[in-house]
N, C-alpha and C positions, 0 to 999 in steps of 0.2 A: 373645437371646431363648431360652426354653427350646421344644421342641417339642411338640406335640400330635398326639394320635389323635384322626381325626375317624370318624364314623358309619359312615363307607366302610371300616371296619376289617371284615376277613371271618375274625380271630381264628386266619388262620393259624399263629401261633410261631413266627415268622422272628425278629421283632424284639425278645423280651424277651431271648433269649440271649445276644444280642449287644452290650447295651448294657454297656458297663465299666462302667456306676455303679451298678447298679440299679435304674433310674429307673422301670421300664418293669415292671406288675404287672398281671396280671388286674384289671378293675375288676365292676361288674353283669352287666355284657353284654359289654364288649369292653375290649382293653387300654388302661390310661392310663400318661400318663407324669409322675411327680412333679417341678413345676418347682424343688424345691428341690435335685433330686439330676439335674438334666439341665443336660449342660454342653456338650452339642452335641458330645460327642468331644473337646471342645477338648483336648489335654494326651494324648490316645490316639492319636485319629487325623486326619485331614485332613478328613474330613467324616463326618458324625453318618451309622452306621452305618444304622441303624433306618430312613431315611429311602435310602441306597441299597440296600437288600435289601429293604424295601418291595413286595410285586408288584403292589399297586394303587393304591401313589403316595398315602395317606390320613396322610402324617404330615405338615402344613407348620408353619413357625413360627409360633409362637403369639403374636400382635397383643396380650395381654393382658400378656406376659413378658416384656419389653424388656431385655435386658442387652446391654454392649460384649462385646467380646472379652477386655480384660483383666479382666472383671468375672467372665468366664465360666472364667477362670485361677484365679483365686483361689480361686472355688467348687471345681474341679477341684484345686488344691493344699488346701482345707481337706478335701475328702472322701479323700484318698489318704491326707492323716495322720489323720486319724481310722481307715483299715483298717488303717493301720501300727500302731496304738497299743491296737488291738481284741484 
C-alpha cells in the first residue's frame, strides 16, 4: 500500500524532507503523498520514514493503494533508475 496524509495533517515539514522519493508535496491545504512515487521506504529504509517522524500520527496506509512488498520493490527499483538516468 502507498501511504496517506490525513486531515489531522498540521503542515508541520517534518515529512516531505524526508521522503527518498519525492512522494510527499504541498497539496491545497495540506501535504499529500503521490501513490505512484510512494514505496513505503521500501529499498531506503525499514520503515516509511514520514509515518515515524510524524508528531501527530496522520499518515496511515492507504486502504485504496494495495500493493505487496515486492510490488513496492520494483516501484522503488523503476524510480531509482529513472534518477539514475535523469
Amino acid at each position: 500500500m502507498a501511504l496517506l496524509i490525513t486531515d489531522d495533517c498540521i503542515n508541520c515539514d517534518v515529512c516531505e524532507p524526508e521522503c527518498p522519493n519525492d512522494a510527499i508535496s504541498m497539496g491545497a491545504e495540506i501535504y499529500e503523498i503521490d501513490p505512484h512515487k510512494c514505496t513505503e521506504c521500501v529499498g531506503h529504509f525499514d520503515e516509511p520514514q514520514c509515518q515515524a517522524l510524524c508528531p501527530v500520527a496522520c499518515i496511515p496506509f492507504n486502504p485504496a493503494w494495495r500493493e505487496t512488498r515486492e510490488e513496492l520493490l520494483i516501484k522503488y527499483e523503476r524510480l531509482t533508475a529513472n534518477k539514475n538516468t535523469a
